[in-house]
N, C-alpha and C positions, 0 to 999 in steps of 0.2 A: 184353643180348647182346654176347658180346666181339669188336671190330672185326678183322675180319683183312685189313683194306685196305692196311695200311702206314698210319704216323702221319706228321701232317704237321706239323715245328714254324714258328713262326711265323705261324702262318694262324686269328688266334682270331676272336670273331666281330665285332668291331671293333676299328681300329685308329683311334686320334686321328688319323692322319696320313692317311687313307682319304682319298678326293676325295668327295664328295657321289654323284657316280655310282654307284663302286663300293658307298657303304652301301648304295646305294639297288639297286644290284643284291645283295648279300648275303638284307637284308630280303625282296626279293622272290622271289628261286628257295626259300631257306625257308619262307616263305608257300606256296608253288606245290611244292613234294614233298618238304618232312619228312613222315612217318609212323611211326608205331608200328615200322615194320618197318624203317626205312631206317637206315642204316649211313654215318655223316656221315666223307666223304673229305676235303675241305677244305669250306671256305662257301659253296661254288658247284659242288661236286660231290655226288653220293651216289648209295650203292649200292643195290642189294636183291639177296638169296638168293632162289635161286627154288626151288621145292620141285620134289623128283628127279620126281615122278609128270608134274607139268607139266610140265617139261624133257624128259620119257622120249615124254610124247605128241606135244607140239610138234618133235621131230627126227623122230618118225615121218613127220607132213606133211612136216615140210623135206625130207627123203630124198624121197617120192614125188614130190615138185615136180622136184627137180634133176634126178632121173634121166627123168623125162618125156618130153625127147627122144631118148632114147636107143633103139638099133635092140632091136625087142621080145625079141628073146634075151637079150642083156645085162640089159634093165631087172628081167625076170624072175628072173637069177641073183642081180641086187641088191636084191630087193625082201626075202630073211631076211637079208641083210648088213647088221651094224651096224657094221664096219669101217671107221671115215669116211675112213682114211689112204687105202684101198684104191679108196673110192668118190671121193675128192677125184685123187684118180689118175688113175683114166678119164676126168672129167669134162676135166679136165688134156689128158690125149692125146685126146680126142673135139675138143677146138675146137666147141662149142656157138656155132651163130649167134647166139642169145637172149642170149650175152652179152657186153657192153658193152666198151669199151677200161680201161674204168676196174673193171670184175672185178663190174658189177652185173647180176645173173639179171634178164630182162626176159619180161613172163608173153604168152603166145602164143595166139593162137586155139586151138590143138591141145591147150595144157594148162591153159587157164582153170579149168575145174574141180579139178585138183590146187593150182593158186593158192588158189582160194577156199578148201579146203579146208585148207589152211595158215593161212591169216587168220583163218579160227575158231578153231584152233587160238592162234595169239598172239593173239589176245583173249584168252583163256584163261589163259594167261598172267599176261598183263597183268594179268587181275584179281586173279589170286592173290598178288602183291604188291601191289596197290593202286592202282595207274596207272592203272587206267580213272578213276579220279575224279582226278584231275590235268589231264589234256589235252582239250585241245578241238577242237586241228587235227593232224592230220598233214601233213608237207611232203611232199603226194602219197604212195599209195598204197603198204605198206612192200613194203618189196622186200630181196631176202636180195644180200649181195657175195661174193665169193672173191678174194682174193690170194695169185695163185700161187705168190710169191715174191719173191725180188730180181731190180728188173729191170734193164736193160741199155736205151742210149738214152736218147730225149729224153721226158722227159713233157709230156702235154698241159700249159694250163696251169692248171685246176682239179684237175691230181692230187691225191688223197691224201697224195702223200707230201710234199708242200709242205705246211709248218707253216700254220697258219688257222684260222679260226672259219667255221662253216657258214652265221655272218648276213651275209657277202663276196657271195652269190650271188645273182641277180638275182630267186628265187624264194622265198627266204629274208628274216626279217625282224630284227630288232634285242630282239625278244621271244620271239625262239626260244630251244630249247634240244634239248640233242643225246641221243638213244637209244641207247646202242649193247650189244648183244646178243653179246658172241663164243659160239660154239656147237659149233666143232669144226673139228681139224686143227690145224697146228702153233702155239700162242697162244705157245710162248717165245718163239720166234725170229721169231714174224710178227703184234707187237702193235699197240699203241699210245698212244706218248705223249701226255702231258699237260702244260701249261703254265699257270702263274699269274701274272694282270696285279699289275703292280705300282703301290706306292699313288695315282700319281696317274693313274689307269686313267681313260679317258674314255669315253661312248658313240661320240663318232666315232671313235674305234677301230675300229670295227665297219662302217664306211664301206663301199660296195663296193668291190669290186677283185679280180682273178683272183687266187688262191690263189700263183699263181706272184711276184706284189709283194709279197708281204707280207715279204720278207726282213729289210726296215728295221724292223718290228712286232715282229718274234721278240727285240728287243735289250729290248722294254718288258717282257717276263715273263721268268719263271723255271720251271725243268721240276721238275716234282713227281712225287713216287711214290707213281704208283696202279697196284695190282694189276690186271694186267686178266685174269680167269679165266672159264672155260666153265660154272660155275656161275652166275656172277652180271650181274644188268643195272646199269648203269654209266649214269646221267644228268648232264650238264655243262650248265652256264649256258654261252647264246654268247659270253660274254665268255673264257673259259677256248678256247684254243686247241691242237689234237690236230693230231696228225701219223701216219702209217702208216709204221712199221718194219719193214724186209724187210733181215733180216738176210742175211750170205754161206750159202748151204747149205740157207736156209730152205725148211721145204715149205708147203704151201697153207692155207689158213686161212679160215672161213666162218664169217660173222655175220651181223648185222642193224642195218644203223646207221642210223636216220634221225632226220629234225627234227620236232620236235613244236610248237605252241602252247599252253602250262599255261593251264586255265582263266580263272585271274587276272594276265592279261598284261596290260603295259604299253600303254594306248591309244595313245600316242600314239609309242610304238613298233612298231607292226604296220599293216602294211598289206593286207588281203587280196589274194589271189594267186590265180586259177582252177585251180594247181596243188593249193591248201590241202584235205583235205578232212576234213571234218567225223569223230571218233572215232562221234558216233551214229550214223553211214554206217558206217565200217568195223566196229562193234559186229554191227550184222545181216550182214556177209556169210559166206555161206556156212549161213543160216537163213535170212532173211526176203527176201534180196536175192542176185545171184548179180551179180560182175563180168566183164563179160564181152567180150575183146578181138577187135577182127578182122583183123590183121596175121598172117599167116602165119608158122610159125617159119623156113621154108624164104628171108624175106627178111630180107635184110641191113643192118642196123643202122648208121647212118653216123655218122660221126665228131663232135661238135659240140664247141665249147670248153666250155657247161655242162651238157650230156647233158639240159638239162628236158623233153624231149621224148618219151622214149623210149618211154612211160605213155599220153600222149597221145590214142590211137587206142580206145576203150572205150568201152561205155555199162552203164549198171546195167540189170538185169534181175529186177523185183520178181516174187515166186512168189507172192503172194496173188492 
């Protein structure tokens, strides 16, 4: 299959001059998600195609999820709308409580069942390129983002749009690695970069610290070109650090970006988390199990500097 990620020169799969960490990070994200199917971006990224039937079903759940709150006339008129400019629009001038400062949809008592029914759905997915046999944890429960655009002001200080690695966050591990899903709405002008460490890359690199320090970090890597398209899922080693670009003019853009733990993670890189949860959990819901929140959408969401909480308030609901 011919790559159409954009070619990376420089990036082979060892260099002499590599620090022991980095081979040892190389060796191991290829261990943990090459595949038959995957589409090698650099040594610590990769892609997969996802087939249009999956993609076609899984936006069907994502629409009924996001429009959930919305007043039942409206939702009605967008339930045959595949329009996502038009539906990323409303949601836009609606100001949904459910969702976060940082652009993440947060699932609600009211619309648990549209959640769950989204979640079988990206199972579904998932499997259709092969990830289900990759991962073993997810970093809390996935959840879809919107980025409305370019913003104005001051960012928290774990935004997005501060360059970083997602093993910075208190919930997050140094054996993670990052999902990211784009799905619809403007992906030219409202992407995101890509950065590769340089050879004498170390794991304390990976150190904590708010997304907003890391300014002295961004000098150890270099930005590489990876396509980022609504076709495809896009997996990075935490060593590789991403950034949110919001261009001038840009419009809104919806994906799915979260942390996972590959099967064969590094012991003694991972610490478990009560955020962490298990792929065999999110594999049943929405058949065997149902999750289910009890925060009302009608309350309001506070500010945190790492948002780990927002998920919080839930208990599973087994149907046997």
């Amino acid at each position: 299959m011919k790559c159409t990620f954009g070619k990376q020169k420089n990036l082979k799969k060892y260099n002499m001059k590599d620090s022991i960490d980095l081979i040892k990070r190389k060796s191991f994200f290829r261990k943990n998600f090459y595949c038959r199917n995957s589409l090698k971006n650099c040594d610590l990224i990769y892609s997969y195609k996802i087939p249009k039937d999956e993609l076609k079903n899984f936006l069907f759940d994502v629409k009924n999820f996001v429009i959930s709150p919305l007043d039942k006339n409206i939702k009605n008129e967008l339930k045959c709308e595949n329009n996502w400019t038009k539906i990323l629009k409303i949601i836009n001038k609606e100001k949904f409580q459910n969702i976060t400062h940082n652009g993440l949809f947060v699932p609600k008592k009211e619309i648990s069942i549209e959640y769950n029914m989204m979640i079988k759905s990206f199972v579904s997915l998932i499997k259709s390129i092969g990830l289900d046999k990759k991962i073993k944890y997810f970093i809390g429960p996935p959840q879809l983002r919107i980025k409305f655009g370019a913003k104005k002001g001051k960012f928290m200080p774990n935004s997005s749009e501060f360059a970083h690695s997602d093993a910075w966050t208190d919930i997050n591990t140094k054996s993670c690695s990052t999902l990211f899903l784009p799905l619809a709405g403007d992906c030219t002008n409202n992407f995101v970069n890509f950065f590769y460490p340089n050879n004498d890359y170390s794991d304390k690199w990976l150190n904590r610290r708010y997304f907003k320090d890391g300014h002295d970090m961004i000098k150890k890597y270099k930005k590489i070109n990876i396509k980022y398209e609504k076709t495809s899922c896009i997996v990075s080693d935490s060593s590789i650090l991403h950034q949110s670009i919001t261009k001038q003019n840009s419009k809104p853009r919806l994906s799915m970006d979260i942390g996972i733990i590959p099967k064969n993670y590094k012991k003694n890189n991972y610490s478990f988390h009560k955020n962490h949860v298990p792929y065999d959990l999110i594999e049943k819901i929405g058949k065997d199990k149902l999750m289910i929140y009890y925060d009302s959408i009608k309350k309001k969401i506070k500010k945190t500097k790492t948002g780990s909480k927002t998920q919080a308030n839930r208990r599973i609901l087994s149907l046997n």
